[in-house]
C-alpha positions, -999 to 999 in steps of 0.1 A, spaced: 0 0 0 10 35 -6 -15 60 -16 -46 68 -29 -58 106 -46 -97 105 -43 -104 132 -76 -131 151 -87 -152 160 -123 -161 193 -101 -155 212 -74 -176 203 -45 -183 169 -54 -180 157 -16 -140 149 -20 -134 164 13 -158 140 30 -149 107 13 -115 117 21 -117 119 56 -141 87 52 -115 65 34 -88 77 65 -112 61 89 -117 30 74 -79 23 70 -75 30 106 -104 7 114 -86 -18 93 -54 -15 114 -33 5 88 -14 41 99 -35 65 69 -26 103 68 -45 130 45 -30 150 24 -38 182 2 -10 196 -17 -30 226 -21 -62 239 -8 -81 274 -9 -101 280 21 -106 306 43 -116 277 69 -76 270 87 -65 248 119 -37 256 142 -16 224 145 -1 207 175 32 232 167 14 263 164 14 264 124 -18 264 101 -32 242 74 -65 241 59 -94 227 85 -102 199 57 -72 184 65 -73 190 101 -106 169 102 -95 141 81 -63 136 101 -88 134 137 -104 112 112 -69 89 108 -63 95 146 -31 110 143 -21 149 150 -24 174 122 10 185 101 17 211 77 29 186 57 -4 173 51 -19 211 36 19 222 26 -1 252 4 -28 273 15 -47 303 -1 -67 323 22 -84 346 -4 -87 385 8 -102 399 -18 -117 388 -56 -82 387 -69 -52 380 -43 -48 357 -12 -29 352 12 -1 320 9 4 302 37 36 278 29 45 254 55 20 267 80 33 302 76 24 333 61 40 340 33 26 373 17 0 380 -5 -3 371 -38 -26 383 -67 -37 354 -95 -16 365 -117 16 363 -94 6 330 -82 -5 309 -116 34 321 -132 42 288 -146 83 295 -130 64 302 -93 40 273 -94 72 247 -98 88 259 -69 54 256 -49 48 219 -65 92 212 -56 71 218 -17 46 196 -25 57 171 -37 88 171 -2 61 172 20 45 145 4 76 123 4 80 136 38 44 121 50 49 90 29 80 82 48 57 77 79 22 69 71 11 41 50 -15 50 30 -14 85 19 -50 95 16 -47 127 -11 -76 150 -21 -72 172 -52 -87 206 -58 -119 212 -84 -117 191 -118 -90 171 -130 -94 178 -165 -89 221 -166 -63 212 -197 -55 254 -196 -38 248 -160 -19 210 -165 12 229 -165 9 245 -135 -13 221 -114 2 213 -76 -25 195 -65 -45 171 -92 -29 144 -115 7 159 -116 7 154 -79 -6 118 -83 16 108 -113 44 119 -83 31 94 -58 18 70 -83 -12 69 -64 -46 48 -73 -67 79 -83 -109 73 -77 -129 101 -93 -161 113 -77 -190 130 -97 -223 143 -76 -249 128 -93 -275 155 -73 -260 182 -97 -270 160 -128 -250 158 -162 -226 131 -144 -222 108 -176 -211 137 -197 -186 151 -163 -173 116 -159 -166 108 -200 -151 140 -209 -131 143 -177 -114 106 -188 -113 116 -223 -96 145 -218 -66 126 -199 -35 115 -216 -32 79 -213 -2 79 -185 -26 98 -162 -61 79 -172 -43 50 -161 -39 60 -127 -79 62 -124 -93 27 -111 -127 35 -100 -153 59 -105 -174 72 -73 -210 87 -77 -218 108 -45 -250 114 -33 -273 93 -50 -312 102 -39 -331 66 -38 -324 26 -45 -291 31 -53 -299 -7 -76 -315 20 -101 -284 29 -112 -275 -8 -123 -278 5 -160 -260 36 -154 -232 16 -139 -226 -6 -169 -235 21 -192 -205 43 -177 -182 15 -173 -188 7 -210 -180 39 -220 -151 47 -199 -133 13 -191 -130 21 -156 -152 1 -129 -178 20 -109 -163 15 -74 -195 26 -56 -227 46 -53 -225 66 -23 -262 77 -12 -270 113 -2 -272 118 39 -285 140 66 -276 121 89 -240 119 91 -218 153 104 -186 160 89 -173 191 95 -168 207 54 -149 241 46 -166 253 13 -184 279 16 -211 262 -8 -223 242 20 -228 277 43 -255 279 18 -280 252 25 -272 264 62 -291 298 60 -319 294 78 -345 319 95 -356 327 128 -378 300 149 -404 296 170 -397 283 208 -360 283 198 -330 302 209 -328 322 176 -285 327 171 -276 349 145 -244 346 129 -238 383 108 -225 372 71 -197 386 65 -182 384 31 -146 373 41 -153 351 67 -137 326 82 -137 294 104 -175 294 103 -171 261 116 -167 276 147 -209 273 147 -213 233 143 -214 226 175 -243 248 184 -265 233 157 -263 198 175 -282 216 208 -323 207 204 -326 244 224 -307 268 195 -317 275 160 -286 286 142 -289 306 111 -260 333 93 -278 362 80 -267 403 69 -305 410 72 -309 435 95 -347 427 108 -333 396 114 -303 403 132 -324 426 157 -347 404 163 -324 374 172 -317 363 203 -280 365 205 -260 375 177 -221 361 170 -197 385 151 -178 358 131 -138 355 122 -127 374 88 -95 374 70 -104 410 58 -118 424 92 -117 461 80 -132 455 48 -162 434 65 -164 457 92 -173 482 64 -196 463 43 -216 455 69 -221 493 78 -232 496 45 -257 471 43 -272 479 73 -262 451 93 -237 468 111 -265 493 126 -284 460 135 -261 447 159 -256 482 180 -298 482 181 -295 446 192 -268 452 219 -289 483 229 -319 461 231 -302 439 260 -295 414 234 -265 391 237 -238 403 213 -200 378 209 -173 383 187 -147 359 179 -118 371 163 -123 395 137 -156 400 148 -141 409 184 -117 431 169 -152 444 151 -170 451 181 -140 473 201 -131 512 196 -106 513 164 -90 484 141 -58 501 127 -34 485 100 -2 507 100 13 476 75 -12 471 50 -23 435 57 -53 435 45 -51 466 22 -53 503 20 -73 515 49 -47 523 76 -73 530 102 -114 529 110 -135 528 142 -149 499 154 -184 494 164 -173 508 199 -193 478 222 -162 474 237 -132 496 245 -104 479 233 -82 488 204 -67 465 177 -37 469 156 -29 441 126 4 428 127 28 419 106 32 379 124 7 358 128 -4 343 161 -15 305 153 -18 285 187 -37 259 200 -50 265 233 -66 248 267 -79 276 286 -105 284 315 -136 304 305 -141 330 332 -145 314 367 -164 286 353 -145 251 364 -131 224 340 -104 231 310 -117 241 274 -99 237 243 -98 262 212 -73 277 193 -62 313 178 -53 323 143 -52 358 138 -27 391 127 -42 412 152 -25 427 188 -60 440 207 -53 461 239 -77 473 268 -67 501 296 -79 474 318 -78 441 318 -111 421 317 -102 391 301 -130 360 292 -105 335 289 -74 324 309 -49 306 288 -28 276 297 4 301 299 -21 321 328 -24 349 304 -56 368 292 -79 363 261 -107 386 255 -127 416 267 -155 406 290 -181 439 293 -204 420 304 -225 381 298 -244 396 276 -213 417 255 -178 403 252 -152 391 225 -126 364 224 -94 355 196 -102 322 201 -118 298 173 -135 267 188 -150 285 219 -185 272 217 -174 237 214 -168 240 244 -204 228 262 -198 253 291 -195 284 272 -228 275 250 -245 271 287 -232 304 294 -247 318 265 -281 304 265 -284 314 301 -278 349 293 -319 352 274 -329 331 301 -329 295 287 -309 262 302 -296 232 285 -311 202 298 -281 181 291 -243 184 285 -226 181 248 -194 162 240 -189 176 206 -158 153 202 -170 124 213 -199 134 184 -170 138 159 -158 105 167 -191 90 162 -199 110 130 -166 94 113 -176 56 123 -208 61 111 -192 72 77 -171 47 75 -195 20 76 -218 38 52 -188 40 29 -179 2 35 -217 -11 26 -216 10 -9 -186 8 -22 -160 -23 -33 -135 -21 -5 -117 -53 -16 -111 -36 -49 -94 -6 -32 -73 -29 -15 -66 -52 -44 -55 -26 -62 -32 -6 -39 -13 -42 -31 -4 -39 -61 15 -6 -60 
């Protein structure tokens, strides 16, 4: 065994999932798996063990393998900033902003993929198999020659490559034809199976479609995943924040979480949509965001830019009535550098804008630096008993006159600005998994949680229960058949 690259016909086909899927299963199974993504855009990022940052994908498939998180499984990440540059993280490190045209120079993409490809060898040396993902479609012929992350990253490992098409979207025969035909023949031969994802029905309907494809493609169907609502895995595209906008409920405790164009690490919100008590929904509608019951300020990787579309749109004006209305009011992050007195960025990180005002809910200043701060944390939230764990990614330095902190980190220094329960802000990501904060919360509109919330223990769970859904639809013994042959 060795690796395995699980491909696309599309971007958001479900790679991310099957990925993290396929790492449980070859743990079940006794093997040591580790993902890997030689290059992912997200504005969704982990702090590993070391206090570097990779792409959260990755992060969750590798809880998924059971081992810690590495840069060398994300060695390349784009944390877009605005519609035409992002930010490269290399090796878990900022390493300054880059517009598309900078980045896509054939010349500059080598010496990225010359990374790649070490970190790969790197993770290879330890773990047996290499789970890969790649990145949208395999078969965008105008960017072969500069591709870090798709076939010219499996022809490097050699690696048994399964393509997945999403049948939901429709169109899959012509995805899945023209995707093969379009490879040249030392790279179709890497393909062994083909994947449809999320198949609606008696997956046995498909029996012609199966034959039909494998007729016209020469490469087995390995499996019909069906489509689920049942099964949790935490996903970093934004495309699945859309089927999460939801509106405000009856006999719920109605959280609003402001859109914000740039943001990030909204999966910072999962955990409070397993609680029966909260209805979770993201929304820049004002009407909304007044009438919610507590509203979260989110993480952005363009804080000053957000901070000012929102004013425009209104939404901005909706969270100071809310906060005057005795509504609950948390930022996290950005949106805590959002909520204080001024957000200044003497360096330019996130563009022109040297200085603004905050919102001014609480009176703490923030300047961006030029070094990011990427940590993983266990920490105490205010006097509440029991150690929490989160973790901080973020360029920003925020300051108070006085100390009021909501957090006390494992070092015994101070996280935060804590006004009051109903208004304070905190740099660190993961918070409300933590079941004792999200009590905190509710309690402050007058509500109780009946019952505590493991949220890992529910990761775990989630990942089993994919694995065996995985295992009864698609042809494990083929997957293993083939990679003994490697």
């Amino acid at each position: 065994m060795k690796s395995i690259m699980i491909a696309g016909t599309a971007s958001d086909v479900g790679k991310s999932v099957i990925t993290a899927g396929f790492c449980r299963i070859f743990k079940q199974d006794g093997w040591k798996p580790a993902p890997f993504k030689a290059q992912n855009m997200s504005l969704n990022s982990f702090a590993t063990p070391d206090g570097l940052e990779i792409g959260r994908a990755q992060a969750v498939q590798a809880e998924a393998a059971g081992v810690p998180c590495t840069t060398d499984m994300n060695p390349v990440l784009l944390k877009p900033s605005s519609d035409v540059s992002a930010q490269l993280v290399l090796h878990g490190k900022p390493a300054g902003n880059r517009t598309a045209a900078e980045y896509f120079t054939t010349a500059y993409n080598n010496g990225l993929f010359a990374e790649a490809t070490a970190a790969y060898d790197r993770l290879a040396a330890q773990f047996n198999p290499v789970v890969m993902e790649g990145a949208g479609s395999i078969s965008e012929i105008n960017l072969w020659d500069r591709d870090i992350v798709n076939m010219r990253m499996a022809m490097h490992a050699r690696a048994d490559v399964y393509l997945v098409a999403d049948i939901d979207r429709g169109g899959i025969f012509g995805s899945i034809y023209g995707t093969l035909a379009l490879l040249p023949p030392e790279q179709k031969a890497l393909v062994k199976g083909i994947i449809i994802n999320k198949f609606r029905g008696d997956t046995r309907l498909f029996d012609d479609g199966r034959k039909q494809l494998e007729r016209l493609t020469g490469v087995p169907v390995t499996g019909i995943l069906p489509y689920f609502r049942d099964i949790h895995i935490e996903e970093e595209d934004t495309v699945s924040l859309q089927t999460k906008y939801r509106r405000l409920a009856a006999d719920k405790v109605n959280i609003a979480v402001v859109l914000l164009r740039h943001m990030s690490n909204f999966t910072d919100f999962n955990a409070l949509e397993k609680y029966e008590e909260i209805n979770l929904f993201y929304t820049d509608n004002p009407a909304d965001i007044v009438k919610a019951d507590v509203v979260i300020l989110p993480g952005s990787k363009n804080t000053i830019g957000d901070l000012m579309a929102i004013r425009s749109n209104g939404a901005a004006a909706a969270v100071l009535q809310a906060a005057a209305a005795g509504k609950t009011v948390i930022g996290i992050c950005g949106g805590y550098q959002m909520m204080g007195a001024t957000i200044a960025d003497p360096y330019g990180v996130e563009g022109e804008i040297r200085e603004t005002a905050g919102l001014g809910l609480l009176p703490v200043h923030t300047h961006l630096a030029q070094v990011k701060t990427t940590k993983q944390q266990f920490f105490r939230f205010r006097d509440m008993p029991g150690t929490c764990v989160g973790y901080e990614i973020h360029m920003g330095v925020t300051t108070a006159a006085a100390a009021s902190p909501v957090n006390i980190l494992g070092d015994g220094s101070a996280d935060g600005y804590w006004l009051s329960p109903k208004c304070w802000g905190t740099y660190l990501h993961g918070v409300l998994d933590n079941d004792v904060v999200v009590k905190q919360v509710i309690g402050t509109v007058g509500r109780h949680i009946s019952a505590g919330f493991d949220y890992p223990a529910f990761r775990q769970q989630q990942y089993d229960k994919l694995a065996a859904l995985m295992r009864e639809h698609l042809d494990m013994q083929a997957v293993y058949s083939s990679l003994a042959k490697q």
